[in-house]
C-alpha positions in Angstrom: 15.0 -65.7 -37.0 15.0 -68.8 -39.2 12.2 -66.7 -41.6 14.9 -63.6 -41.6 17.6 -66.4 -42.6 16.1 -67.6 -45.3 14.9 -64.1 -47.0 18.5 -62.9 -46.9 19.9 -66.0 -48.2 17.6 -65.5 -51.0 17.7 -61.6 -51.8 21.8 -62.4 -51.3 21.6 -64.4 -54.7 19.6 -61.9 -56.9 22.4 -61.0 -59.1 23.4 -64.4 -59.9 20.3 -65.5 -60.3 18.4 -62.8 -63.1 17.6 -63.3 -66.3 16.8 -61.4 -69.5 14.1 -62.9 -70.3 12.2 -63.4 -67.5 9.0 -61.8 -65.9 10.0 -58.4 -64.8 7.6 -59.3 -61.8 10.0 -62.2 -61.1 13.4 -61.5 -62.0 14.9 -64.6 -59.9 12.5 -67.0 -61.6 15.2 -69.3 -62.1 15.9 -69.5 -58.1 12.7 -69.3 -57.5 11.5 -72.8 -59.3 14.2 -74.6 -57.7 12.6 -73.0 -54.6 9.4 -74.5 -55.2 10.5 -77.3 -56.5 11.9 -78.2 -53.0 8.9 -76.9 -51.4 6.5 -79.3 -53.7 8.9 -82.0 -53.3 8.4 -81.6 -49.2 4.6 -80.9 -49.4 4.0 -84.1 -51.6 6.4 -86.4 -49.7 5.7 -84.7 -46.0 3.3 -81.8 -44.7 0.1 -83.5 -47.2 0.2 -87.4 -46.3 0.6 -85.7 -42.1 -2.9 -83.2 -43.1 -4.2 -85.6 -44.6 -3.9 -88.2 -41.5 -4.6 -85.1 -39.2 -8.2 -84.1 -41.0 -9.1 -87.8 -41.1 -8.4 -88.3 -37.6 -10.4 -85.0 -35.9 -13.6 -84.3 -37.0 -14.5 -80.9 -38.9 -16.0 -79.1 -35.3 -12.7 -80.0 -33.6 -11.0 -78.8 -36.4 -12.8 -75.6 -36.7 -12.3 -74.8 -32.8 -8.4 -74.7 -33.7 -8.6 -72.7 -36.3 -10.6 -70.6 -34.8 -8.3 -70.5 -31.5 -5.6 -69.3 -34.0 -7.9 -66.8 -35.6 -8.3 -65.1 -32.7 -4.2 -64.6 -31.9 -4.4 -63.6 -35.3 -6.5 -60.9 -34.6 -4.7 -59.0 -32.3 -2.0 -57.9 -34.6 -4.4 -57.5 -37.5 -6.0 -54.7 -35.7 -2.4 -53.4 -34.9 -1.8 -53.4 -38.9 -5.5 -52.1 -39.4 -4.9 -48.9 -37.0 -1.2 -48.5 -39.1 -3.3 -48.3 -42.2 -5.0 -45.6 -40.9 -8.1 -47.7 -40.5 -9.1 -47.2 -37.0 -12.9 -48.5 -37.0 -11.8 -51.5 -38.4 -8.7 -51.9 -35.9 -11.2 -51.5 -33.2 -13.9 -54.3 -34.0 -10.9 -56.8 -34.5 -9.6 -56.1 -30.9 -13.1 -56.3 -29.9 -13.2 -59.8 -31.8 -10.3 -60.8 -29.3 -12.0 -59.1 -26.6 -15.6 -61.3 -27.0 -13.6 -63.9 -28.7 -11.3 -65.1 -25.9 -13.7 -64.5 -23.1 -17.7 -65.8 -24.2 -16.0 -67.8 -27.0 -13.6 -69.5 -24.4 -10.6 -68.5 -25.7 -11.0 -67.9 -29.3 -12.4 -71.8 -29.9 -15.9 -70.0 -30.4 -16.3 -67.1 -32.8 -18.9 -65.5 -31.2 -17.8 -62.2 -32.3 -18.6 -63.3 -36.0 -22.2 -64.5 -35.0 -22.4 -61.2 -33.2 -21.6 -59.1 -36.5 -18.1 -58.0 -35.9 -16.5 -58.6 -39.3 -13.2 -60.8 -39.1 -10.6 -58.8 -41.3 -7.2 -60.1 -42.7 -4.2 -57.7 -43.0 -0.4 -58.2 -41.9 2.6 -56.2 -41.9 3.6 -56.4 -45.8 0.5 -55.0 -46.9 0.9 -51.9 -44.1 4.2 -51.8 -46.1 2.1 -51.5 -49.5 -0.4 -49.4 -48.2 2.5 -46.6 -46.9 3.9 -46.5 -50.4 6.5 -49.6 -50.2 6.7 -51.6 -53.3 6.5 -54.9 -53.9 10.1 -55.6 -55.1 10.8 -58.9 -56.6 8.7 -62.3 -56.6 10.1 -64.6 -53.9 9.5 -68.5 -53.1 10.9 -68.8 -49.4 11.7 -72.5 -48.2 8.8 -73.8 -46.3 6.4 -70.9 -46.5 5.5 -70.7 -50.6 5.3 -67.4 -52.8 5.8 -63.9 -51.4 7.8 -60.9 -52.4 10.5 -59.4 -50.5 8.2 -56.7 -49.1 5.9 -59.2 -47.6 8.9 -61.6 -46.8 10.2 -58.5 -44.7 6.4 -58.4 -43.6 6.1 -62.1 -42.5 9.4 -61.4 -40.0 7.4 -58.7 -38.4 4.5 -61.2 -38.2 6.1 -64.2 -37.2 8.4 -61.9 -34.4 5.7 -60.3 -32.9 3.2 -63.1 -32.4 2.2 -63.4 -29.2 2.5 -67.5 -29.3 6.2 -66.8 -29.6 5.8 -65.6 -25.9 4.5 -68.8 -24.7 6.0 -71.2 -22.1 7.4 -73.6 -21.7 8.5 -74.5 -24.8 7.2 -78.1 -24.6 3.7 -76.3 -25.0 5.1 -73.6 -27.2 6.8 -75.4 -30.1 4.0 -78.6 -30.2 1.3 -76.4 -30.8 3.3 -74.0 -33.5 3.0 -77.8 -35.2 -0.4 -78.4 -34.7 -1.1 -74.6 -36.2 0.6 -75.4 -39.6 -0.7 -78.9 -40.0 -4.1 -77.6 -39.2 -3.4 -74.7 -41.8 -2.5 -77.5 -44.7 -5.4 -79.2 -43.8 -7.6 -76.4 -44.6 -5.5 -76.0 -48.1 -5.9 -80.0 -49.1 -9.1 -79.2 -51.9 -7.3 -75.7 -52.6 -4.3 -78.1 -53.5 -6.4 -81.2 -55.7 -8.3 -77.9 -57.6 -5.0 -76.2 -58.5 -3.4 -80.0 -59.6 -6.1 -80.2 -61.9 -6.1 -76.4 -63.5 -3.1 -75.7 -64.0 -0.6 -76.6 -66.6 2.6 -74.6 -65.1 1.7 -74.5 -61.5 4.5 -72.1 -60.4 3.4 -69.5 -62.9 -0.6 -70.1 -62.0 0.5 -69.6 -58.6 2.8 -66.6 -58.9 0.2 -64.5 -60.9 -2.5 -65.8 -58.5 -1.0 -64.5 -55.4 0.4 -60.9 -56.7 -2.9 -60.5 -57.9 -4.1 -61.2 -54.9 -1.8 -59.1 -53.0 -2.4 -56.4 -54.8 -6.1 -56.3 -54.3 -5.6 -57.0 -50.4 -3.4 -53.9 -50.6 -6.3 -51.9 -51.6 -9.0 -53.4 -50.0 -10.7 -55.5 -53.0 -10.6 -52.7 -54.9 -7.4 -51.6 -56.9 -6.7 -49.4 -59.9 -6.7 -50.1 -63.4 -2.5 -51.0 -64.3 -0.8 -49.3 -67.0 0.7 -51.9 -69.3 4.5 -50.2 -68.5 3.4 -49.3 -65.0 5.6 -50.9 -62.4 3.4 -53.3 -59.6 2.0 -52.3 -56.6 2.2 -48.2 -57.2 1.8 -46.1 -53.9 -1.8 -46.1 -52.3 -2.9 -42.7 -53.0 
């Protein structure tokens, strides 16, 4: 509900917030780097100095089992997205993942599924959305969570409601290890983070056109057509 929140705040402010100039990709640009300024601001000051404490505490195998344990949650709904694609096979060997995964691998902390030959696979609700035909719509930064669009912002609520975590009790158990998942998560980012320090000279444009491009090839599945110059992003799958 927070996620939803947030998105509408942000979509509400799109026609105060355009410009004439800017990236037709990214028409709220001006919104959107005060968004990650604030983000940056928080990551710098907060969520980096508590990954960094966090990876130099547990060593790399304990921190592999957890992000493994999450992986394997993560799984369930990617084969959900998988079969909505129209992708059956593959929505069928990631609920087998879960299947081996949280039985041999002792619930998820062992990927035995990978070792096995099951390929892990990575799709989500907003690129279902791209893959039915839904464009992107504009470039977003959402407080918190970093770039996205407002088709995978709308995408990200479906994630975030229907993850099974969310079902967890109590919520002493519940809410301390949704923690634990996104300091482990910034951990794995900390030499993604020093790389893109030292690359980039505007790091909010690097990162905008890094992750629509990225999108857009998750979308079709590594392997996306040729854009026309005055063709409009993320064009119906055919």
């Amino acid at each position: 509900m927070t996620r939803l929140v947030l998105l509408l705040a942000v979509v509400a402010l799109c026609g105060c917030a355009t410009s004439p100039d800017a990236d037709p990709r990214d028409p709220l640009e001006p919104m959107n780097r005060a968004v990650y300024e604030f983000n940056d601001t928080f990551d710098q000051a907060i969520a980096t100095p508590v990954a960094k404490a966090y990876r130099g505490l547990l060593h790399v195998e304990i921190r592999n089992r957890i992000s493994n344990f999450w992986s394997n949650i993560g799984d369930v709904f990617i084969g959900v997205n998988n079969v909505l694609q129209g992708k059956l096979q593959d929505g069928i060997e990631d609920w087998a993942r879960v299947a081996f995964n949280s039985t041999i691998g002792l619930a998820g902390i062992h990927d035995v599924a990978t070792d096995m030959g099951i390929e892990k696979h990575d799709e989500d609700f907003g690129q279902t959305f791209g893959r039915w035909g839904v464009g992107s719509g504009p470039y977003l930064v959402i407080p918190f969570i970093g770039p996205s669009t407002l088709r995978d912002g709308t995408g990200l609520m479906l994630d975030f409601y229907f993850d099974p975590w969310n079902d967890v009790t109590p919520s002493s158990v519940r809410d301390p290890m949704w923690a634990l998942r996104f300091v482990n998560r910034r951990a794995e980012l900390l030499d993604a983070t020093s790389l893109l320090e030292q690359a980039a000279l505007d790091r909010y444009i690097f990162l905008r056109d890094a992750y629509l491009q990225r999108r857009r090839s998750q979308i079709y599945d590594g392997h996306p057509p040729r854009e026309e110059v005055n063709d409009p992003p993320d064009q119906p799958v055919k």
